[in-house]
C-alpha positions in Angstrom: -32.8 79.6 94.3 -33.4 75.8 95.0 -35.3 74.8 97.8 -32.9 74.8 101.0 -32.1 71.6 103.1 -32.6 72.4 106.6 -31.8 71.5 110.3 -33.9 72.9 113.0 -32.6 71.9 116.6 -35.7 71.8 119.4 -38.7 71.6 116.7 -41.4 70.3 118.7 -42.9 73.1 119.6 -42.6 76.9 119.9 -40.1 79.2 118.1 -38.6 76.0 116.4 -42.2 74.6 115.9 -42.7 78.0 113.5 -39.0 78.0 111.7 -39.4 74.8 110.8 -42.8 75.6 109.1 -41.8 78.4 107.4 -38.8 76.8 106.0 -41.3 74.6 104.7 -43.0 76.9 103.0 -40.1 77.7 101.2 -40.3 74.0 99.6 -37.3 73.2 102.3 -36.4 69.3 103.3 -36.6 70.1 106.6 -35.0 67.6 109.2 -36.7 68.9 112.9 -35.5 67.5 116.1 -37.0 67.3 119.3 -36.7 64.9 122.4 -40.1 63.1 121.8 -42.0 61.6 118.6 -44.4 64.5 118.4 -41.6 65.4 116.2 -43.6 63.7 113.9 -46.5 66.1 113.9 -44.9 68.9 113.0 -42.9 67.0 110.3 -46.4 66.6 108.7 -47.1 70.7 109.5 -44.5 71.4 107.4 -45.3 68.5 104.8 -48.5 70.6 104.5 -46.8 73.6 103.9 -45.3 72.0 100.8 -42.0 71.2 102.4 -41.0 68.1 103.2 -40.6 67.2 106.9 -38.4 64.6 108.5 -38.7 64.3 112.6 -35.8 63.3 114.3 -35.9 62.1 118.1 -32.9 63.2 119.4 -31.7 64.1 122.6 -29.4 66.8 122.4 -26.9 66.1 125.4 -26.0 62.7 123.3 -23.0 63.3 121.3 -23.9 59.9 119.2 -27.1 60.8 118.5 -26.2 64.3 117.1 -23.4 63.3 115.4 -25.5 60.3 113.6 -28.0 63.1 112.9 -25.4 65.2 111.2 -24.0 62.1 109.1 -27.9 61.3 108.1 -28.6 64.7 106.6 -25.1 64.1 104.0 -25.7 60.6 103.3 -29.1 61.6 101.9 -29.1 65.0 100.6 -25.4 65.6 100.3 -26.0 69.3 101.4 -26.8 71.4 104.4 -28.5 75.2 103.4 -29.3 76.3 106.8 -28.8 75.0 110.4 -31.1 76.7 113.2 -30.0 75.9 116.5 -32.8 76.2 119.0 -32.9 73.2 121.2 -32.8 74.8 124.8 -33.7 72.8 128.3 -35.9 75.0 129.9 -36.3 74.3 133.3 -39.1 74.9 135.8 -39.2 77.9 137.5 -37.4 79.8 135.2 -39.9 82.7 135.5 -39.6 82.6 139.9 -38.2 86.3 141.3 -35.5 84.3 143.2 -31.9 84.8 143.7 -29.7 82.1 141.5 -29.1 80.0 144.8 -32.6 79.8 145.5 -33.3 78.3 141.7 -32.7 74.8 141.6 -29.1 73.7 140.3 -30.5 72.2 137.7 -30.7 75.3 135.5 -27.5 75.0 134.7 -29.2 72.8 132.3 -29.3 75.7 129.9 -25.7 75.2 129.4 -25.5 71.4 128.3 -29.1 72.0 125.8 -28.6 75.7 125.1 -25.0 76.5 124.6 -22.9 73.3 124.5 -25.5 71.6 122.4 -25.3 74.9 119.5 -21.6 74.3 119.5 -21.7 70.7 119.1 -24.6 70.9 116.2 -22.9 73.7 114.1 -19.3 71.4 114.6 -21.1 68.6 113.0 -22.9 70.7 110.4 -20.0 73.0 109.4 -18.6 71.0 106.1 -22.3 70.7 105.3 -22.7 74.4 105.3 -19.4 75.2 103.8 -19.8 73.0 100.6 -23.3 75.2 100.4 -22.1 78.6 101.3 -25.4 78.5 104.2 -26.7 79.9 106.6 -26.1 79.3 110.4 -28.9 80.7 112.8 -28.4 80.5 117.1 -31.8 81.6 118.6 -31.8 83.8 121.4 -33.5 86.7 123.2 -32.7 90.0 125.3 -31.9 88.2 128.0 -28.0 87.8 126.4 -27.7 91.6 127.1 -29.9 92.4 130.0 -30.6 90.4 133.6 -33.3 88.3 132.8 -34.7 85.2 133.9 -31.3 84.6 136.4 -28.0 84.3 135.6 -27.7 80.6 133.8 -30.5 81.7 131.5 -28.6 85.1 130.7 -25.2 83.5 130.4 -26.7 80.3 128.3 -27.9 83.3 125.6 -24.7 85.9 125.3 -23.1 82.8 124.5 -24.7 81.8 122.1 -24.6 85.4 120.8 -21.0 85.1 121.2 -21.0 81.5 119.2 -22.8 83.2 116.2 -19.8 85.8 116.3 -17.1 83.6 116.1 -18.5 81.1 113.8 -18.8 83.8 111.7 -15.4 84.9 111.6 -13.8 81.1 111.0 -16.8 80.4 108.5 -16.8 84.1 106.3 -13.6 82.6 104.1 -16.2 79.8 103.1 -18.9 82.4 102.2 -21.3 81.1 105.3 -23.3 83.6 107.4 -23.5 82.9 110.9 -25.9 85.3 112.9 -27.7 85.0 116.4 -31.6 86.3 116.2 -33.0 87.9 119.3 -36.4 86.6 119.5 -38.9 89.0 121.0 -41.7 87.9 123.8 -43.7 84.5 121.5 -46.4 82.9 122.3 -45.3 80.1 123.4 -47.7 77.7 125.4 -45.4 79.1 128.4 -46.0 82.8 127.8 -49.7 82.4 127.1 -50.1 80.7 130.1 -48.2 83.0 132.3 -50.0 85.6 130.6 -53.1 83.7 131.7 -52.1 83.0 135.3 -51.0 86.4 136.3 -52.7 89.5 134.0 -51.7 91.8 136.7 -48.3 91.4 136.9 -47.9 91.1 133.0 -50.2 94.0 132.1 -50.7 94.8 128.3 -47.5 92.2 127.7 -49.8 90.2 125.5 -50.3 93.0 122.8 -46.7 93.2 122.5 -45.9 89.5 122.2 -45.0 88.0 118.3 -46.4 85.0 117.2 -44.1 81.6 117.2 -44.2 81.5 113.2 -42.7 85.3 112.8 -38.8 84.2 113.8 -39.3 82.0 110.9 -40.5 84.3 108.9 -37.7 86.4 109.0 -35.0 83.3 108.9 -36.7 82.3 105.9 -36.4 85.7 104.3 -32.3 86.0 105.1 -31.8 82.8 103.4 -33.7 83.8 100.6 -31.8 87.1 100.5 -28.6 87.4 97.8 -26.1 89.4 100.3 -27.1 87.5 103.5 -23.2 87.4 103.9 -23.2 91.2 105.4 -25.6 90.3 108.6 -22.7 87.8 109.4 -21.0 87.9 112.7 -24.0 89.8 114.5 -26.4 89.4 116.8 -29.9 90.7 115.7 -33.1 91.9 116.6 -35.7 89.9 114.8 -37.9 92.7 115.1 -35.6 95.0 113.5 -34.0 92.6 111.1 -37.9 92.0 109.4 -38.4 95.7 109.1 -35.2 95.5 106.9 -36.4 92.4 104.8 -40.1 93.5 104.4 -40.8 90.9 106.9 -44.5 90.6 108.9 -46.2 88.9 111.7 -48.9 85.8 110.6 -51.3 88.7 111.4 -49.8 91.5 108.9 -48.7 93.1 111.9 -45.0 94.3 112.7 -43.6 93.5 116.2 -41.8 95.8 118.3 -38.3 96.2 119.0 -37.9 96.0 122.6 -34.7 97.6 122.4 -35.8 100.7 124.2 -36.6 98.8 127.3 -34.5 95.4 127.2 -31.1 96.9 125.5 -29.6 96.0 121.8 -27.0 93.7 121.3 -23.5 94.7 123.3 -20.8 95.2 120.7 -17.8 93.1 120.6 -14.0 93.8 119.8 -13.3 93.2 116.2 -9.5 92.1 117.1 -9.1 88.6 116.1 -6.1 86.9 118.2 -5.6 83.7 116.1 
């Protein structure tokens, strides 16, 4: 297999910090976006990794600049392999045991850099992916089938579950998988530092956390795999999904499910009303 051409949306640090490097690894041409030139930095991480990284400031609530994005990738490869849509706008607070009208309005946010922003990027990307049969990945967490973190950030992530879904069933006559990956508990600057700030409340949290650099780990593994095509349409674990593709942590460890506590994936109707 030749190495992929990849977009990963909200590359500047965290979960699409490590996708981006491990699609680098892969040998990938790797276009990573992010709101602010440290883009740049991890373009090199994945340079390093013998990919080839190209940082892209972009903003994702501008249509322009995501649709000149787009039109840059197939002017000069020709070809998109795999689209990862992580860019989310996290706002402050997020982690604050208060009622939604207590939150500040601006975590609606979520929806505009979160959910709107996957839809627009895999609009612009879908004849890309079709003319390479590729791979469509929406990040997201537990939090799409259990209360967590309010109700924008819960809403924000079943639909992007529910995106992934129905991508899947326009895109699966053009031999593209679509999936959404439920990302377990990283360690993200954020968590670390939660982690950090409140060890009672958090208890033995950290030893269950994943590192950044596992969800790519297992994206990189379902490109790589020949029948990719029969995850399509579903929302899964990334926990689960690496036990199935031999998949491990940085460490050689394997992360937990957290299934057992948080919930699996609710199913959906298979009716398709056209």
């Amino acid at each position: 297999m030749s190495a992929p051409v990849a977009v990963v949306t909200g590359a500047s640090r965290g979960a699409g910090r490590g996708i981006a490097r491990a699609l680098g690894d892969l040998g990938a041409t790797v276009y990573l976006t992010g709101r602010s030139a440290s883009v740049a930095d991890v373009a090199g991480e994945v340079d390093a990794g013998g990919g080839h990284g190209i940082g892209v400031v972009c903003d994702h609530r501008d249509d322009a600049a995501v649709a000149a994005l787009f039109a840059r990738v197939g002017e000069e490869q020709g070809r998109l392999d795999v689209l990862v849509n992580n860019a989310i706008a996290l706002p402050s607070g997020l982690g604050d045991d208060q009622p939604f009208w207590e939150r500040p309005l601006e975590h609606q946010s979520m929806f505009d850099v979160g959910l709107r922003s996957s839809y627009a990027a895999a609009w612009h990307a879908a004849r890309l992916l079709i003319e390479a049969r590729g791979l469509l990945v929406n990040t997201s967490s537990f939090g799409g089938g259990c209360y967590m973190h309010g109700p924008a950030y819960g809403a924000a992530k079943a639909g992007v579950d529910r995106l992934a879904h129905d991508f899947a069933v326009d895109l699966e006559p053009h031999g593209v998988t679509a999936i959404s990956l439920w990302m377990g508990i990283l360690r993200t600057e954020r968590t670390l530092a939660a982690l950090e700030a409140d060890p009672d409340r958090y208890g033995d949290l950290a030893a269950r956390t994943e590192s950044v650099d596992f969800p790519g780990r297992v994206v990189a593994a379902l490109w790589q795999h020949p029948e990719r095509i029969r995850w399509s349409g579903q929302t899964v674990v990334a926990a689960e999904l690496a036990v199935e593709l031999g998949v491990t942590d940085v460490d050689g460890g394997q992360p937990p499910s957290h299934r057992p506590v948080l919930g699996g994936p609710p199913a959906v109707n298979p009716a398709i009303v056209r």
